[in-house]
C-alpha positions as a printed NumPy array, in Angstrom:
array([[  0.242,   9.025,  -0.748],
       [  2.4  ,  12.388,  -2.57 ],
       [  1.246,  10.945,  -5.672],
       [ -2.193,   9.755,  -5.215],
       [ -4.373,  12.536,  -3.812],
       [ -7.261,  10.559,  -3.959],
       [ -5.895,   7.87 ,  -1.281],
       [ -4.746,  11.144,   0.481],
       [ -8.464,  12.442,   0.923],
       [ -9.669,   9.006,   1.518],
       [ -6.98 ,   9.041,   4.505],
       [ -7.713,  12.183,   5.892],
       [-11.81 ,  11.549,   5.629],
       [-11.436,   8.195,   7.759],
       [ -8.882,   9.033,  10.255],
       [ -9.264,  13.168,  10.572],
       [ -5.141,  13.002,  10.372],
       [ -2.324,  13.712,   7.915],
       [  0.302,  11.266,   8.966],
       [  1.104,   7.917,   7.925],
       [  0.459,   4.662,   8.199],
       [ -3.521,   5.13 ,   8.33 ],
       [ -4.911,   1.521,   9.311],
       [ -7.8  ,   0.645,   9.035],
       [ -9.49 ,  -2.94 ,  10.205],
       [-12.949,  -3.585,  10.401],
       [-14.219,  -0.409,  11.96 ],
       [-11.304,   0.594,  13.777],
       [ -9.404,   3.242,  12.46 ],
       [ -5.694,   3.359,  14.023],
       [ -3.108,   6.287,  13.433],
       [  0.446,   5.769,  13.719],
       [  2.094,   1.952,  13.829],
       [  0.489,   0.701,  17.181],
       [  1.079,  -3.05 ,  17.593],
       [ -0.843,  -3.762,  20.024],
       [ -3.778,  -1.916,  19.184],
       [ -3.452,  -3.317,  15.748],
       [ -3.134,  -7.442,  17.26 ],
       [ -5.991,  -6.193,  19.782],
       [ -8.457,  -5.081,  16.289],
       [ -7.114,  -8.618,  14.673],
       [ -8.392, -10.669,  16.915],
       [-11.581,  -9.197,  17.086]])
């Protein structure tokens, strides 16, 4: 992300936040490594 500013505004347009890892899936936008939030959005 320090070296590609557009991915940086892309992050920070979808997710309102500065931190890392941004993940998105489908429509679900999820900040921070959440696993079970993230299995919950897979099996969707």
């Amino acid at each position: 992300m320090g070296k590609d500013k557009e991915a940086a505004k892309e992050m920070i347009r979808v997710s309102s936040a500065r931190s890392v890892p941004v993940i998105v899936i489908g429509t679900e936008v999820i900040v921070g490594f959440n696993n079970a939030r993230i299995d919950a959005a897979l099996s969707r």
